[in-house]
C-alpha positions as CSV (number, residue, x, y, z in Angstrom):
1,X,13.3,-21.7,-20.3
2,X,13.8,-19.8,-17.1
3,X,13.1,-21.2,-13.4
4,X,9.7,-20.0,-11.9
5,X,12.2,-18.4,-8.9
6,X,13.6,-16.1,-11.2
7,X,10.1,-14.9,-12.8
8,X,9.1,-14.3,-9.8
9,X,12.3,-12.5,-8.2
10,X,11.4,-10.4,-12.1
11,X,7.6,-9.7,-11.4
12,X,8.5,-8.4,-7.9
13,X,11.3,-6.0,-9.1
14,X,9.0,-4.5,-12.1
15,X,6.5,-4.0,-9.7
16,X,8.3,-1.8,-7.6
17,X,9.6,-0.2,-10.4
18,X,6.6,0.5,-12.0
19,X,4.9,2.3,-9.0
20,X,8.4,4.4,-8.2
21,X,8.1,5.5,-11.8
22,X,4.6,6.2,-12.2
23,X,5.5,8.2,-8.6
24,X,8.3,10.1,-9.3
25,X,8.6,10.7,-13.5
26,X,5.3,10.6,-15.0
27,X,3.6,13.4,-14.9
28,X,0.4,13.0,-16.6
29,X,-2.7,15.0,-15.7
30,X,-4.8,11.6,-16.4
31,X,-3.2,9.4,-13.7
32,X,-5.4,9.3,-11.0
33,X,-4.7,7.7,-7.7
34,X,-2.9,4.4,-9.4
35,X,-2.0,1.4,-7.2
36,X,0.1,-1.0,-8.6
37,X,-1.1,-4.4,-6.7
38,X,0.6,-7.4,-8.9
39,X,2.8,-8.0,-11.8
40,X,3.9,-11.4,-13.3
41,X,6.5,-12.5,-16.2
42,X,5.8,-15.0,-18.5
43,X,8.0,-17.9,-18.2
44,X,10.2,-16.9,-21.0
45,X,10.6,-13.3,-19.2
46,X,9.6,-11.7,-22.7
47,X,5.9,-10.8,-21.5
48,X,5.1,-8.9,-17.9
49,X,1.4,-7.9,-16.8
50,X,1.2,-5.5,-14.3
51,X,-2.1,-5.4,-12.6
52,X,-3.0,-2.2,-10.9
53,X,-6.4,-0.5,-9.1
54,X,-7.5,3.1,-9.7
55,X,-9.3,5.0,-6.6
56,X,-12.5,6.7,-8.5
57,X,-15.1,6.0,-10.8
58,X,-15.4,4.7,-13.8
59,X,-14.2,7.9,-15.6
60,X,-11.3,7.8,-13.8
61,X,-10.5,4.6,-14.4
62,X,-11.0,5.0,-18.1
63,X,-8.5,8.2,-17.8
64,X,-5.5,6.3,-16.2
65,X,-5.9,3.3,-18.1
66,X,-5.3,5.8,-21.1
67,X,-2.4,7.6,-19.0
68,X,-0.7,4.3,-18.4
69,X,-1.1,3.4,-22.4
70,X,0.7,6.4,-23.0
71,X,3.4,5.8,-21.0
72,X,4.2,2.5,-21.3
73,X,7.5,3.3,-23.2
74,X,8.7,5.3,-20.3
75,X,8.0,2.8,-17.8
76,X,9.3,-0.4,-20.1
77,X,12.4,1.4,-20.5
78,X,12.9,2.2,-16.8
79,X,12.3,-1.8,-15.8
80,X,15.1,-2.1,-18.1
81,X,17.6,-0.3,-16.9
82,X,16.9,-0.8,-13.4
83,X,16.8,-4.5,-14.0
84,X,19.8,-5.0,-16.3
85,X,17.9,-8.3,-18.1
86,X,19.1,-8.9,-21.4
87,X,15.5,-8.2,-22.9
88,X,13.3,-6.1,-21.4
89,X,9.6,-7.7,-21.1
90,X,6.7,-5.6,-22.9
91,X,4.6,-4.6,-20.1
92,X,0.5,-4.8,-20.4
93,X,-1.5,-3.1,-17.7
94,X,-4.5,-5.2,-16.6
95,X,-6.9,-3.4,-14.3
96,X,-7.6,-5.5,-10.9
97,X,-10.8,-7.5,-10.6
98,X,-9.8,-7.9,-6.6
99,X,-11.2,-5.2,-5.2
100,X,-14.7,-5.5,-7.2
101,X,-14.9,-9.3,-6.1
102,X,-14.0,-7.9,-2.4
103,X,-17.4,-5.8,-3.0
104,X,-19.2,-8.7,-4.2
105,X,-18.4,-10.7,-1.2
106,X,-18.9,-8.1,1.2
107,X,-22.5,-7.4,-0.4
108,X,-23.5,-11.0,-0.2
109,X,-22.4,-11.3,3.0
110,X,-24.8,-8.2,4.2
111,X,-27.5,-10.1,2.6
112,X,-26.6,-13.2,4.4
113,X,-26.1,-11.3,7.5
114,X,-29.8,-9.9,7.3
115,X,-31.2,-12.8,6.5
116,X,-30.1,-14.3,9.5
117,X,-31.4,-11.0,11.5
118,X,-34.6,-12.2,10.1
119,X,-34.9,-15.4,10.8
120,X,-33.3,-15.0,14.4
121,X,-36.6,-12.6,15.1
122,X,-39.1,-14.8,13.3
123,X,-37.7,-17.7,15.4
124,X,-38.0,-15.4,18.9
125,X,-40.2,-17.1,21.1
126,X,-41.5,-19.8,18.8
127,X,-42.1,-23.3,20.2
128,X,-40.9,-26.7,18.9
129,X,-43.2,-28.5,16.6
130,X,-42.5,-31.6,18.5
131,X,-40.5,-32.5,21.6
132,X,-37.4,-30.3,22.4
133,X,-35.1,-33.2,22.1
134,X,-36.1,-35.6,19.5
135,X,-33.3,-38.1,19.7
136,X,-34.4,-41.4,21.0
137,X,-32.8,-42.5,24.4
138,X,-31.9,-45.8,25.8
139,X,-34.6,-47.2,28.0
140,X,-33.2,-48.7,31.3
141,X,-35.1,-52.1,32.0
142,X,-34.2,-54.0,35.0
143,X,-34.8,-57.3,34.4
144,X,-32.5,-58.1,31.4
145,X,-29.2,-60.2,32.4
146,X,-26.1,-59.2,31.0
147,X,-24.8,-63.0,30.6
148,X,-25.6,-65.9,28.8
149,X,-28.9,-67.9,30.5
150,X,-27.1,-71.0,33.0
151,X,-29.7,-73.6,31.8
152,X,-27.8,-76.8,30.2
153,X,-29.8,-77.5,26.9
154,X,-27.3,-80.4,26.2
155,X,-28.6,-83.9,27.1
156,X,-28.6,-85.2,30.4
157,X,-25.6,-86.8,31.5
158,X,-25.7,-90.3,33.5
């Protein structure tokens, strides 16, 4: 087994290699406006996923996910030479569920945000239900002591 430092040193260089490849030499009609945003090696360096984004919709999507398919010998043999490991990882392109959880979050917070836009003007110029401050307060009453009482309850002395 490998060290995690050198899987990692691995990922980084296949994923620049990828994306200078799929810039430069492939030249398929399909291949939409690819990102490539991660890639990481199994720990054995035999496997690499490459996860990537496509700007578009869904038929888009569908076409460069095809388009990268196709050339996945092309690319697999370019991380090989331009890496110089011993075996050159199959590559599997995984499409990137970041930016679709970014659009989740960013809806719900909307939602959130208008629901506090609501309740901010419902609450304009509405009144306590009780007193403004309901904590209770010390009362300040003169008369205690702060000492122990001076009275001798012992028995008299003679």
């Amino acid at each position: 087994m490998t060290d995690n430092a050198r899987a990692r040193k691995l990922a980084d260089r296949i994923q620049v290699v990828v994306a200078e490849t799929l810039d430069r030499r492939i030249k398929d009609p399909r291949l939409g406006f690819v990102t490539i945003t991660d890639a990481r090696v199994t720990g054995d360096l035999r496997e690499a996923t490459v996860f990537y984004t496509v700007y578009g919709d869904d038929e888009e999507r569908a076409a460069s996910a095809a388009a990268l398919e196709s050339a996945k010998g092309v690319l697999r043999s370019e991380v090989g030479r331009q890496t110089g490991v011993r075996f050159t990882p199959t590559l599997a392109f995984v499409p990137d569920a970041l930016p679709d959880n970014a659009r989740t979050i960013e809806d719900l917070l909307d939602k959130a945000r208008a629901k506090d836009a609501e309740v901010r003007q419902v609450s304009t110029g509405a009144t306590y239900a009780g007193e403004a401050d309901p904590y209770r307060k010390p009362e300040d009453d003169e008369d205690e002591t702060d000492g122990p009482s001076e009275k001798n309850e012992g028995p008299a002395s003679a």
